[in-house]
C-alpha positions as CSV (number, residue, x, y, z in Angstrom):
1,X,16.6,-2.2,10.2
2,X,16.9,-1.7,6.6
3,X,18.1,1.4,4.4
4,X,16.1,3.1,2.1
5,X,12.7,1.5,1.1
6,X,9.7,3.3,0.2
7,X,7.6,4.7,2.4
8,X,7.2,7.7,4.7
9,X,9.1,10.8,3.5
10,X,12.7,11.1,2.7
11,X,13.2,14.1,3.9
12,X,12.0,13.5,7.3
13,X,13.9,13.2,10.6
14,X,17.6,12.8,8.8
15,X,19.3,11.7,12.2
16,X,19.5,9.2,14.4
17,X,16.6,9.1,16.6
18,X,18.3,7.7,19.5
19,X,21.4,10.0,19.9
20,X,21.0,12.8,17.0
21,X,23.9,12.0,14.8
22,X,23.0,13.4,11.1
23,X,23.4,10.9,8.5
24,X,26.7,11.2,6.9
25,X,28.3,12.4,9.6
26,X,31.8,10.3,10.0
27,X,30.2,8.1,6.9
28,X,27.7,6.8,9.0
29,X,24.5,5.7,7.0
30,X,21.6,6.1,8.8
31,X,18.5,3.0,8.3
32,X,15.3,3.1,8.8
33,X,12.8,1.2,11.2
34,X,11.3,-1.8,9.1
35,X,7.9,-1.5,10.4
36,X,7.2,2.1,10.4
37,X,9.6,3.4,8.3
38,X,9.0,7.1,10.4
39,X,12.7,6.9,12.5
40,X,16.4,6.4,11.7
41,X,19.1,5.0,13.4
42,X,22.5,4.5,13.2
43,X,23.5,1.7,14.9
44,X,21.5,-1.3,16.2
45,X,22.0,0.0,19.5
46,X,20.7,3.5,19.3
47,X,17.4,1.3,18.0
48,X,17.1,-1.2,21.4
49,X,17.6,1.9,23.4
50,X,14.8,4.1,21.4
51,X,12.5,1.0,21.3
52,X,10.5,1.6,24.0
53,X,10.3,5.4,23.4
54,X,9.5,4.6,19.6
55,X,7.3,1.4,20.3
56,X,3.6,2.7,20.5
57,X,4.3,5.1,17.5
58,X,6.0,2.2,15.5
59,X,2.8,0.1,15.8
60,X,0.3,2.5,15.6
61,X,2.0,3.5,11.8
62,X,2.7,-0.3,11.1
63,X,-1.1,-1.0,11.6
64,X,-2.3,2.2,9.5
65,X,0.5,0.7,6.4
66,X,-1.1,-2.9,6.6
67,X,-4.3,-1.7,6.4
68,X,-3.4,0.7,3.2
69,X,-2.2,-2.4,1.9
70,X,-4.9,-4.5,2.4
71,X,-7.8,-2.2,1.5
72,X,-6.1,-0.5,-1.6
73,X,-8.7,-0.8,-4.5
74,X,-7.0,-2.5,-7.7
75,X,-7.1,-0.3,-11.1
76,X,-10.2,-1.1,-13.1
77,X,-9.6,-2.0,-16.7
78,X,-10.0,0.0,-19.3
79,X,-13.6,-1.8,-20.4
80,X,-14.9,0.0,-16.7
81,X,-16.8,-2.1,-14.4
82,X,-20.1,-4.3,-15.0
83,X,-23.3,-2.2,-14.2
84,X,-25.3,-5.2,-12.8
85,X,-23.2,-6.7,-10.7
86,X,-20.0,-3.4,-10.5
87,X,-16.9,-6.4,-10.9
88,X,-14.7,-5.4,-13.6
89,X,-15.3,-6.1,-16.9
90,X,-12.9,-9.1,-18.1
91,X,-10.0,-7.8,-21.0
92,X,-11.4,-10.9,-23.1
93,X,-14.1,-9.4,-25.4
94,X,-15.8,-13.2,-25.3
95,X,-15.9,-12.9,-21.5
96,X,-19.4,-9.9,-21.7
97,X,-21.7,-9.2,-24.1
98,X,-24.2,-5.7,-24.9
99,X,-27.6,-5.6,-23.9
100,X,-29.8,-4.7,-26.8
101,X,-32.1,-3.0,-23.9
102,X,-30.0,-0.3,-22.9
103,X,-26.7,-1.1,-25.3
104,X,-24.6,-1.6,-22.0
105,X,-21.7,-3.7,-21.3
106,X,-22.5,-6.7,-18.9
107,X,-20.3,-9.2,-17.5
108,X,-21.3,-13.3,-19.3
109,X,-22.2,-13.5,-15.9
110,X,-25.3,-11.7,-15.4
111,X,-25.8,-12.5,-18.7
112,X,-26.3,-15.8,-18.1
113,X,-28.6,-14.8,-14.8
114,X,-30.9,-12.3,-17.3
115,X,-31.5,-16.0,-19.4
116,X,-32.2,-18.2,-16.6
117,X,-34.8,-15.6,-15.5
């Protein structure tokens, strides 16, 4: 369990999932599941009795957050991305050259495949 960490709404499902109690309630604090980050609970206990209930949810959502993980795309660079081979252009304005063709911006890369051809 772990308190707040982001992930999943804040708003959403503001009580225990196992027995109802609202969060603040007799000062209890209310933490979330680590995996999914969908349910509360307010004690271990109330968790290891909703396990089961919660388990096929909990890895369904744990699966789809690995994958967003995993398969987010990384910000391209200002420069934009190489038309030949579509990497990102390096920051380094010694890393890619213009083409006198087309005046494009290519990576030294396929550069250096254009004069070996």
């Amino acid at each position: 369990m772990s308190t707040a960490k982001e992930g999943g709404d804040e708003n959403a499902l503001m009580c225990c999932a196992s027995c109802g109690i609202a969060d603040g309630v007799d000062d209890i604090k209310l933490k979330r599941c680590t995996a999914c980050y969908l349910v509360r609970y307010c004690s271990v206990t109330c968790q290891k009795n909703h396990r089961p209930k919660h388990k096929r949810e909990c890895r369904k959502r744990a699966a789809e957050l690995r994958d967003e993980l995993l398969f987010k795309q990384p910000v391209s660079n200002y420069r934009g991305d190489c038309p030949i081979c579509f990497l990102p252009l390096p920051v380094e304005g010694s890393k890619s050259t213009v083409t006198v063709c087309c005046s494009k911006m290519i990576c030294i890369g396929c550069d250096f495949a254009n004069q070996l051809r």
